[in-house]
C-alpha positions in Angstrom: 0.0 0.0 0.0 2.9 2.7 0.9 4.8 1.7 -2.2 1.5 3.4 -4.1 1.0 6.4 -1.9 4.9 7.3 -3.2 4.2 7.0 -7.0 4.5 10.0 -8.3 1.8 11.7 -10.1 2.7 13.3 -13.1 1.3 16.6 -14.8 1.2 16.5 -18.5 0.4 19.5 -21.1 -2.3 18.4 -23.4 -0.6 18.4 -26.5 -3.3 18.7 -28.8 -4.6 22.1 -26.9 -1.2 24.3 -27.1 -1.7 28.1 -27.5 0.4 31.1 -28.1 -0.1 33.7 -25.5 -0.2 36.9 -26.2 -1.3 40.3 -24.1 -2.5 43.5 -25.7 -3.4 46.5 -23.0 -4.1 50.0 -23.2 -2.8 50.3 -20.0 -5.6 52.1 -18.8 -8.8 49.7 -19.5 -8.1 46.3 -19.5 -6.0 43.9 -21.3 -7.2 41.6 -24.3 -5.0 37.9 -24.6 -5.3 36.6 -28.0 -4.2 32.8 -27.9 -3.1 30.9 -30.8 -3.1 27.9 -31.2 0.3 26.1 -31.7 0.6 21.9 -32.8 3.5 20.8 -30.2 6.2 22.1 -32.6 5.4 25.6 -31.8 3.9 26.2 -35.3 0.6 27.6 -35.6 -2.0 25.7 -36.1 -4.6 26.8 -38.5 -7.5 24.2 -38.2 -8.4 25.7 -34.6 -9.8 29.4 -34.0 -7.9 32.2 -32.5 -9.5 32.8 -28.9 -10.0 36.4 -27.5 -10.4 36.8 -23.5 -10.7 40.2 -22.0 -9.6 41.1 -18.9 -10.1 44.1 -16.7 -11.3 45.3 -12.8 -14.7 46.2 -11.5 -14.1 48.7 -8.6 -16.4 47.9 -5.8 -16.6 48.9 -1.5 -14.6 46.0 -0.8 -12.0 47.2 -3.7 -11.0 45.9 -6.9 -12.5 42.9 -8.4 -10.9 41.2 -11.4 -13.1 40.2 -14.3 -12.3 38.0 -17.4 -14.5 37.5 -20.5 -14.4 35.2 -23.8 -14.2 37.9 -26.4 -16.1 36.4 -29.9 -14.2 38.4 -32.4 -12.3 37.3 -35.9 -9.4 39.4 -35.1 -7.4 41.7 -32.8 -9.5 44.7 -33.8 -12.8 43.7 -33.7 -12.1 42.3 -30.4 -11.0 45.9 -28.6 -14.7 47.2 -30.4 
């Protein structure tokens, strides 16, 4: 029984979900990431969508609160509209 408590678990990057991370911000608003997604050679991979998230902070009484939010948007622009 102890010699399966000790196996290691191991954490593995799901190579078939890779993305490029990138962070746009206006340094005033928000920020906007725009991942693309990579096959496990680092080159793009152009069979999956481009994914927009924003990001930003709602002031309240008890002080900032961070909010993040899928953006649905074609490209970099539409997604700061």
């Amino acid at each position: 029984m102890a010699e399966a408590d000790n196996k290691e678990k191991r954490i593995q990057f799901n190579q078939q979900n890779l993305h490029h991370e990138e962070v746009f911000s206006d340094l005033t608003v928000g920020s906007i990431r725009r991942l693309t997604p990579v096959k496990p050679n680092g080159e793009p991979d152009k069979t999956r969508p481009i994914l927009f998230v924003g990001q930003s902070q709602v002031y309240t009484e008890q002080g900032p609160m961070p909010i993040q939010f899928p953006i649905d948007a074609k490209n970099l622009h539409i997604a700061m509209e």
